[in-house]
C-alpha positions as CSV (number, residue, x, y, z in Angstrom):
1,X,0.0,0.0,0.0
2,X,1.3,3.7,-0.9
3,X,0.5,6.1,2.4
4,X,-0.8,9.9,1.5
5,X,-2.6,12.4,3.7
6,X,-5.7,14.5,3.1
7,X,-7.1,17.0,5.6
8,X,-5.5,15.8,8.6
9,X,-6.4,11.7,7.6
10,X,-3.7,9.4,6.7
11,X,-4.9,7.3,3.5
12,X,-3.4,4.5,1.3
13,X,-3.5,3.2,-2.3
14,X,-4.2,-0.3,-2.0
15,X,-2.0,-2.5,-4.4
16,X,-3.5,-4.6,-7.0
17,X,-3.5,-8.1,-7.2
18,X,-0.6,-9.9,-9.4
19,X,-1.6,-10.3,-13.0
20,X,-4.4,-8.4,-12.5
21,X,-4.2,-6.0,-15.3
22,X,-5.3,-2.8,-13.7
23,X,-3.1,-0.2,-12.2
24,X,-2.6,0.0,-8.6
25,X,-4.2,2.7,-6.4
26,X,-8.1,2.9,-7.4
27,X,-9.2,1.9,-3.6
28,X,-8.2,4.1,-0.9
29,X,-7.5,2.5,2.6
30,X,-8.7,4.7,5.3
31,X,-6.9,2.9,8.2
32,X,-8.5,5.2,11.0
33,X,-12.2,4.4,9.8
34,X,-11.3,0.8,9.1
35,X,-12.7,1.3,5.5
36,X,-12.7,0.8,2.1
37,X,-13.1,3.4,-0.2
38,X,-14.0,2.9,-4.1
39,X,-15.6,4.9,-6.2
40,X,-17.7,4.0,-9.9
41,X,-17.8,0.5,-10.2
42,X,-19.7,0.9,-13.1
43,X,-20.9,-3.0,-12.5
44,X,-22.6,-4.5,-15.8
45,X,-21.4,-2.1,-17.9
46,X,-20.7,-4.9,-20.4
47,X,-23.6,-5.9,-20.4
48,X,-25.6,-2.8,-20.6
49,X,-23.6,-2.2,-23.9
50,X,-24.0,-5.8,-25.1
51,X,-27.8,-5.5,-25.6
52,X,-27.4,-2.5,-27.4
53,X,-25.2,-4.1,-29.7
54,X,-21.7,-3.2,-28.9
55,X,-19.9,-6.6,-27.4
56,X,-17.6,-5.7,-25.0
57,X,-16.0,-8.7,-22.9
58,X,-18.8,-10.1,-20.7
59,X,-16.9,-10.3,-17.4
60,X,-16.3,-7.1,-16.3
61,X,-18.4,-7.6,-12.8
62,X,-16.1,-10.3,-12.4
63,X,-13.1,-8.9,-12.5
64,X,-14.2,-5.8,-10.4
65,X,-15.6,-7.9,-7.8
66,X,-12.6,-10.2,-7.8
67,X,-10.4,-6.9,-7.4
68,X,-12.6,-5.4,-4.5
69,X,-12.5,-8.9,-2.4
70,X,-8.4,-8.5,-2.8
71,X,-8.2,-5.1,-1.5
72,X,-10.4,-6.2,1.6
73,X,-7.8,-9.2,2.1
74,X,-5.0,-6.6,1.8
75,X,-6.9,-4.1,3.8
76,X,-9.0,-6.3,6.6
77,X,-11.6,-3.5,6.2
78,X,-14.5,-3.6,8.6
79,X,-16.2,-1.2,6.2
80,X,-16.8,-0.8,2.7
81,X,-17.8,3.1,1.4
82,X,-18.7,2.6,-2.6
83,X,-19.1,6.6,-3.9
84,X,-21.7,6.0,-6.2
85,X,-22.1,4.6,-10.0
86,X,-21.8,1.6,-8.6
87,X,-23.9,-0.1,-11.5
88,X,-23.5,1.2,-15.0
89,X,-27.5,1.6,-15.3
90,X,-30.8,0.8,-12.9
91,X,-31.4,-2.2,-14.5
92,X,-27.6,-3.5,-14.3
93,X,-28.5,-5.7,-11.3
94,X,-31.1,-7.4,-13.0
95,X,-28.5,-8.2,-15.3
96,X,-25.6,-9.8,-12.8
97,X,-24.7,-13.1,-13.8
98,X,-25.1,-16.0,-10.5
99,X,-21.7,-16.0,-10.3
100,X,-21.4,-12.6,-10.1
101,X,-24.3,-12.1,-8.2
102,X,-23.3,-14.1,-5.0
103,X,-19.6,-12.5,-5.1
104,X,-21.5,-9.6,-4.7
105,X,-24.1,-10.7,-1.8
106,X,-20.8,-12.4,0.0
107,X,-19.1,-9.3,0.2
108,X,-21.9,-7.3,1.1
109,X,-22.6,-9.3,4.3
110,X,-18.9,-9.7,5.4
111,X,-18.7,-6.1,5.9
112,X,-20.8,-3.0,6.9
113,X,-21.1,-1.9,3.2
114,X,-22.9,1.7,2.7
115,X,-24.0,2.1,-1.1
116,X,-23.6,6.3,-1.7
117,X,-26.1,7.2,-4.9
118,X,-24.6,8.0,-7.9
119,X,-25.8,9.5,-11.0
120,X,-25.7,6.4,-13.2
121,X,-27.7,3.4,-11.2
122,X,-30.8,5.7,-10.7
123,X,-30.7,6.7,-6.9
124,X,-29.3,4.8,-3.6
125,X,-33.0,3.0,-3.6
126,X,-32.0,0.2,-6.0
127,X,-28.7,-0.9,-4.7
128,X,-28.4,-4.8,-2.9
129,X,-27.0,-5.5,0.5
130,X,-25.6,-2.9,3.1
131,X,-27.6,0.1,3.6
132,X,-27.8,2.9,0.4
133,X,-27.3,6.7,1.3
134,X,-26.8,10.0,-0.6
135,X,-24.4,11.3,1.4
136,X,-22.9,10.1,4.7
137,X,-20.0,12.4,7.3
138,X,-17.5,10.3,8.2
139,X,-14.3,11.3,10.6
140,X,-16.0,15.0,9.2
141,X,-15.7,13.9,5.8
142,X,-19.0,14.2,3.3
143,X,-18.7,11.2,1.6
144,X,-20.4,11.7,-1.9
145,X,-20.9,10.7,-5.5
146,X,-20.0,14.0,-7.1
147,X,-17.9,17.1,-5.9
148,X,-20.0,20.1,-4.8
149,X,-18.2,23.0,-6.4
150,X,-18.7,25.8,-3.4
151,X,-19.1,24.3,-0.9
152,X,-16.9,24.5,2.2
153,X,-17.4,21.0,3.4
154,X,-14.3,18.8,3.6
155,X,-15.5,16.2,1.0
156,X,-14.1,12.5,-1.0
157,X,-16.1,11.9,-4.3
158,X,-15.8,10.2,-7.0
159,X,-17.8,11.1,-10.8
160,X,-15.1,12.2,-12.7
161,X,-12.7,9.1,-13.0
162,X,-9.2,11.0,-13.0
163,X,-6.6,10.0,-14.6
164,X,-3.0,11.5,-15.0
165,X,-1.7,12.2,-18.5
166,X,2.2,12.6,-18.6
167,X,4.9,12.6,-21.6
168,X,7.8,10.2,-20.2
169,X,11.2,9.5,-22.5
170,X,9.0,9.9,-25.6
171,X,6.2,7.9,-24.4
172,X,2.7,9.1,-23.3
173,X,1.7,7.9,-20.0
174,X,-1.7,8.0,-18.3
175,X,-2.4,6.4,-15.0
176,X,-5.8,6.9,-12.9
177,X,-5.3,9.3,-9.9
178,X,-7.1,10.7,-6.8
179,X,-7.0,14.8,-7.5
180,X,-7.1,16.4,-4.2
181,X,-7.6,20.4,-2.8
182,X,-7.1,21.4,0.7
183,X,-11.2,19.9,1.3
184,X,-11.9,17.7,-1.6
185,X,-10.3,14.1,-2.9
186,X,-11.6,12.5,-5.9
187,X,-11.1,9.1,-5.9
188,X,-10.1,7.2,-9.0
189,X,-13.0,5.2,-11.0
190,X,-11.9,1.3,-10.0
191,X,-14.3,-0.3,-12.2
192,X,-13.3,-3.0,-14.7
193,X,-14.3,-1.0,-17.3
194,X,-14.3,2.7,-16.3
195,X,-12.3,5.3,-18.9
196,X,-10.6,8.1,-17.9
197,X,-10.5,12.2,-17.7
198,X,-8.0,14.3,-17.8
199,X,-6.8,15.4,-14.7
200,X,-6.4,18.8,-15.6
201,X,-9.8,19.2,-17.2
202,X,-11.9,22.2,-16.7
203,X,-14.3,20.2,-15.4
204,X,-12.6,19.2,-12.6
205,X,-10.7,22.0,-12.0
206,X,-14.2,23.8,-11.3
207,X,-15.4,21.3,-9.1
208,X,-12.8,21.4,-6.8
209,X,-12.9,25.1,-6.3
210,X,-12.7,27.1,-3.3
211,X,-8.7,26.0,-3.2
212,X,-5.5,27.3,-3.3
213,X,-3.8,24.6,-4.8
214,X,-4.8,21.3,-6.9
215,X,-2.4,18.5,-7.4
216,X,-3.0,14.5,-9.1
217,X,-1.6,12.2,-6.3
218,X,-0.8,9.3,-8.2
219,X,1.3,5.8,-7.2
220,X,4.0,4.9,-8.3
221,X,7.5,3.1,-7.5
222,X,5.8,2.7,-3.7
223,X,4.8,5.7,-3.0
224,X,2.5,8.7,-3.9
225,X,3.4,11.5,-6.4
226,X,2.5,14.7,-6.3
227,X,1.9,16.3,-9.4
228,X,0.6,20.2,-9.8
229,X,-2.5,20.8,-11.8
230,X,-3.9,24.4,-10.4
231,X,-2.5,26.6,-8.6
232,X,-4.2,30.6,-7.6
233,X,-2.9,33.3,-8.8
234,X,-1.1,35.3,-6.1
C-alpha cells in the first residue's frame, strides 16, 4: 500500500493483485475508519452495452468484484464506502450473472457496506446489501458521489474518474489518480471497465474550487506522487 494524507487523515492506495491488469491505487484504505473506499464500479457495464449491440467482454463484474474482495484481504476493512455509479444503469442488477451475483451478496454481508447514490444506477434505492445513502459524514468527511463546487465541506467523491496524462522518455503515459484540494479528494473510477478524464480538465478543476492549490496524487514506484494541476494566482 502507498500512504498519502488529506485533511488531517492518513490514506493509502491499496495494491492490485498480481496479474491483475489494472493499475494500482483505485481503492483508498482509510486505516483510521477501518474502510474501504471505491468509487464507480460501473458494475454490468458490459452488459448494458451488449444488448445495445456493442460486445464488449462479458466479465467485467467479475473482475471488479474479484479486485474489491483483494483489497479487503490486503486491507481487513470492517467497512466498505462505494461513492456511487456503482452499477453502470438501474437495470444493471437485474443483469448480474449467479456468479457474479453471489460474489456480490458475499461481500456485502462480510462487511458493513454503505452504497452512496450516484448518478448512473438511478438513486441509492435500488442498490443490494448494506444500507444505500446519498451522502454520509464520516471522521468530518461528506462522503459523496459528485464534488460540490462551493461548498466549504471537507468532502471525497468520486464522478469524474481522474486519470493523469504525462509525456515520459517519448512515451505518453496516463495512469488513474485521486486529485485532491485542501477539502476535496476525488477518488479514481476502479471499475473493470471505467475510462478516464484528464486530470487537468476544466471540469474538474471547477469542481474542486474554493482552493488554493490542486495536485494529481498518483502511485508509483511505492509511493504517492505529487503532481501540480492548479494553482491561484497570487
Amino acid at each position: 500500500m502507498v500512504p498519502f494524507s488529506f485533511h488531517g487523515h492518513e490514506l493509502a492506495f491499496v495494491s492490485a493483485p498480481p496479474g491483475a491488469g489494472k493499475v494500482p491505487g483505485a481503492a483508498l484504505w482509510w486505516p483510521a475508519e477501518q474502510a474501504l473506499l471505491v468509487a464507480d464500479l460501473h458494475l454490468e457495464k458490459g452488459s448494458y452495452f451488449a444488448v445495445r449491440g456493442q460486445m464488449l467482454p462479458p466479465y467485467d463484474s467479475r473482475e471488479t468484484l474479484e479486485r474489491l474482495a483483494d483489497a479487503l484481504r490486503q486491507t481487513g476493512a470492517r467497512r466498505v464506502f462505494a461513492l456511487g455509479d456503482n452499477f453502470h444503469d438501474a437495470a444493471g442488477i437485474a443483469r448480474l450473472e449467479p456468479h457474479a451475483a453471489g460474489m456480490l451478496a458475499a461481500l456485502t454481508r462480510a462487511v458493513d457496506w454503505v452504497w452512496i447514490a450516484g448518478n448512473h444506477e438511478g438513486g441509492a434505492r435500488v442498490l443490494p446489501g448494506g444500507i444505500a445513502l446519498e451522502e454520509l459524514r464520516v471522521g468530518g468527511i461528506v462522503l459523496r458521489h459528485e464534488a460540490v463546487a462551493g461548498s466549504m465541506d471537507a468532502e471525497m467523491s468520486g464522478h469524474f474518474h481522474p486519470r493523469l496524462a504525462v509525456n515520459l522518455r517519448g512515451r505518453r503515459i496516463a495512469r488513474p489518480c485521486a486529485v485532491r484540494s485542501e477539502r476535496r479528494l476525488i477518488l479514481p473510477a476502479f471499475g473493470a471497465l471505467t475510462g478516464g478524464m484528464d486530470a487537468a480538465d476544466p471540469a474538474i478543476l471547477a469542481a474542486m474550487q474554493p482552493a488554493a492549490a490542486i495536485d494529481a496524487v498518483v502511485p508509483a514506484a511505492g509511493r504517492a506522487l505529487t503532481w501540480p494541476l492548479w494553482r491561484a494566482a497570487a
